[in-house]
C-alpha positions in Angstrom: 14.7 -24.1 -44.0 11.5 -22.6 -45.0 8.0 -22.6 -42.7 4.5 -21.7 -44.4 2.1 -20.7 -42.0 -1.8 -18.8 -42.3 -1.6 -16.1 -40.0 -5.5 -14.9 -38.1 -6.7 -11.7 -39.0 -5.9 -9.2 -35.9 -8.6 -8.4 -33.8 -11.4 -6.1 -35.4 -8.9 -5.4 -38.4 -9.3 -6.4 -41.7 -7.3 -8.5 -44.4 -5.3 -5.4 -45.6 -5.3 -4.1 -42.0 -3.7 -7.3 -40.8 -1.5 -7.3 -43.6 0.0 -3.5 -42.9 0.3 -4.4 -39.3 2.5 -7.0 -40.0 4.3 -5.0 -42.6 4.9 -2.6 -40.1 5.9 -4.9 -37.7 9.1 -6.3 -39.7 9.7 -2.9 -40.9 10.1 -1.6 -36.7 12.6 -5.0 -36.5 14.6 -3.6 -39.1 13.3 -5.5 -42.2 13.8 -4.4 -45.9 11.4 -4.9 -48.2 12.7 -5.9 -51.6 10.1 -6.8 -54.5 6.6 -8.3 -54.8 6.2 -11.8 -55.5 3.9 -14.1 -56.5 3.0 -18.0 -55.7 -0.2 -19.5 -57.4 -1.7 -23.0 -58.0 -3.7 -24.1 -60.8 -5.5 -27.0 -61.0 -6.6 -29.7 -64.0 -8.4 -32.6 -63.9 -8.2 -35.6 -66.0 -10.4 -36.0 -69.1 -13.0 -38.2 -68.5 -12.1 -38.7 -65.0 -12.5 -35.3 -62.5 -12.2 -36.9 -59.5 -8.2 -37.4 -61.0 -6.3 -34.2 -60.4 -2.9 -32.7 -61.0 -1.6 -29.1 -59.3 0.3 -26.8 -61.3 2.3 -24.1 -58.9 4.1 -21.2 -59.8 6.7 -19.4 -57.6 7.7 -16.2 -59.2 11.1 -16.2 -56.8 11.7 -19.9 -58.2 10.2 -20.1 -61.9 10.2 -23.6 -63.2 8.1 -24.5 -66.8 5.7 -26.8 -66.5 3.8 -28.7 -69.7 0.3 -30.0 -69.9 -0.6 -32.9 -71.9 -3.9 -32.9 -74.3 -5.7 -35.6 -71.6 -5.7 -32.5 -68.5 -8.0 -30.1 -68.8 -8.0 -26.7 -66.7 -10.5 -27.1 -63.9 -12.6 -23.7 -64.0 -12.6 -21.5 -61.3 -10.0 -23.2 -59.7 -6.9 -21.3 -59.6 -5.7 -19.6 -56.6 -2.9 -16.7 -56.7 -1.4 -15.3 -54.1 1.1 -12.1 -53.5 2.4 -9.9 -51.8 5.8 -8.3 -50.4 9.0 -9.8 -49.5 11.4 -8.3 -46.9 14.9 -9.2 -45.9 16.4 -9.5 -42.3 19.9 -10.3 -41.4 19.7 -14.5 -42.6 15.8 -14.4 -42.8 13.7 -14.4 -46.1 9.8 -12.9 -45.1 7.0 -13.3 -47.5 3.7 -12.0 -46.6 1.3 -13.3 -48.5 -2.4 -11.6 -49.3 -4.3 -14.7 -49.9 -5.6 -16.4 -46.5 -3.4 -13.8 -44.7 -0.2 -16.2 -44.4 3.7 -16.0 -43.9 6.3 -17.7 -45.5 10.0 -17.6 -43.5 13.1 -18.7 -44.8 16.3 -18.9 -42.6 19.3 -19.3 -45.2 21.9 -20.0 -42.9 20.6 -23.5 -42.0 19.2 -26.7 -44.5 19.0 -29.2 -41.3 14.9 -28.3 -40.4 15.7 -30.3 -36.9 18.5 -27.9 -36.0 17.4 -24.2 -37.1 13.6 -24.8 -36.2 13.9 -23.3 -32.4 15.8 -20.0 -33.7 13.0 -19.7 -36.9 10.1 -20.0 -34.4 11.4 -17.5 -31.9 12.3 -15.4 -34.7 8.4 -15.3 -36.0 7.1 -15.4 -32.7 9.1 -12.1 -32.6 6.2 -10.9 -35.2 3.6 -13.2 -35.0 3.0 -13.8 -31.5 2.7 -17.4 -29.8 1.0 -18.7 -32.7 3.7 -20.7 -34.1 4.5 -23.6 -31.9 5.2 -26.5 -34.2 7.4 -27.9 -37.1 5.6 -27.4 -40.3 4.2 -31.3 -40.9 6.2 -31.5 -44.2 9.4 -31.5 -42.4 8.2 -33.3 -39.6 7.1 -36.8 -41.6 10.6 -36.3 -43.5 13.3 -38.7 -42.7 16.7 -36.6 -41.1 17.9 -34.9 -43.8 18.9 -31.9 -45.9 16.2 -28.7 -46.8 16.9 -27.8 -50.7 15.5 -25.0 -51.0 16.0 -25.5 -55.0 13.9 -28.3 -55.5 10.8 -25.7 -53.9 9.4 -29.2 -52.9 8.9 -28.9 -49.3 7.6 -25.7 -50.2 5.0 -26.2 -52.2 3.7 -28.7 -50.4 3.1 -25.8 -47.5 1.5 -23.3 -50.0 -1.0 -26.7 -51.2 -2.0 -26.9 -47.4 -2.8 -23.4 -47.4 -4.6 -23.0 -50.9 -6.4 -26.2 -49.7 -7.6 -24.3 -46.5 -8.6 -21.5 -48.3 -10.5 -22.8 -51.2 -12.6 -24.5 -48.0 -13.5 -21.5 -46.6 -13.9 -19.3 -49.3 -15.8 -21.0 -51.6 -19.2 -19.6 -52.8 -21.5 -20.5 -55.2 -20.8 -18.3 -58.1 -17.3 -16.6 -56.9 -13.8 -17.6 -58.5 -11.0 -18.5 -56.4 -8.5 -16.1 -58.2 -8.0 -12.9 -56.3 -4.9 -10.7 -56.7 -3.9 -7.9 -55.0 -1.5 -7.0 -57.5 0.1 -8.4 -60.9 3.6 -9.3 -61.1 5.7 -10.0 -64.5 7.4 -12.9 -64.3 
């Protein structure tokens, strides 16, 4: 099971500030950090019809190809990219990611959301603090079933809830939406 969640910046710190705190925090748990990775969202509209749109998302841990027919056309200024570092902790998968200051969480030990999502929220609690009190909405409107994490579906439905909040409160007339911390090859 996997959880997305934007995490608030810590009071009277800044975005990187935030970021090393938590960094530090996973590192005092015991956390390794492995490599950088990289999640980003493009989006196209239709030609002839804008208000028709289609996301294209990368995941650099889960690379899929993707094609683009001649009737899309790349919506400029709309791209959002996100990275960051990914650690390591006994069964748990941690991502934090720069863009909106968010965390991604993946227990691998359990594909049931229902029956892992008490032990993953005490676990980022651990980190977090009290923030995280519910079931990410994906996996709550989904019938009883199975998390595959190969299909990244579930996931990247989270990281479109996030770019979504983002792109709302960052938007300014004459800024672009793509901001990265660092570039990682693919």
């Amino acid at each position: 099971m996997l959880s997305v969640c934007q995490v608030p910046l810590a009071d009277g710190k800044s975005m990187q500030q935030t970021i090393s705190i938590l960094y530090n925090k996973l590192e005092q748990l015991g956390a390794v950090k492995q490599e950088r990775f990289t999640v980003d969202c493009e989006t196209y509209h239709a030609t002839g019809n804008p208000t028709i749109l289609l996301y294209v998302m990368h995941n650099s841990k889960t690379p899929l190809s993707c094609l683009l027919k001649s009737h899309f056309q790349n919506a400029k200024g709309l791209k959002v990219e996100s990275c960051g570092s990914h650690y390591h902790y006994y069964y748990f998968l941690i991502k934090v990611v720069s863009r909106g200051i968010s965390v991604e969480v993946m227990y691998c030990n359990c594909v049931v959301p229902g029956d892992c999502w008490n032990l993953m929220k005490e676990f980022m609690q651990s980190f977090l603090g009290p923030s995280i009190t519910e079931l990410p909405s994906v996996f709550a409107t989904m019938p009883v079933g199975l998390y595959a994490p190969a299909d990244c579906v579930d996931t990247m439905t989270q990281y479109l809830k996030l770019f979504s909040k983002v792109r709302k409160q960052q938007v300014l007339p004459g800024t672009t939406l793509c901001h990265m911390l660092h570039r990682q090859q693919v």
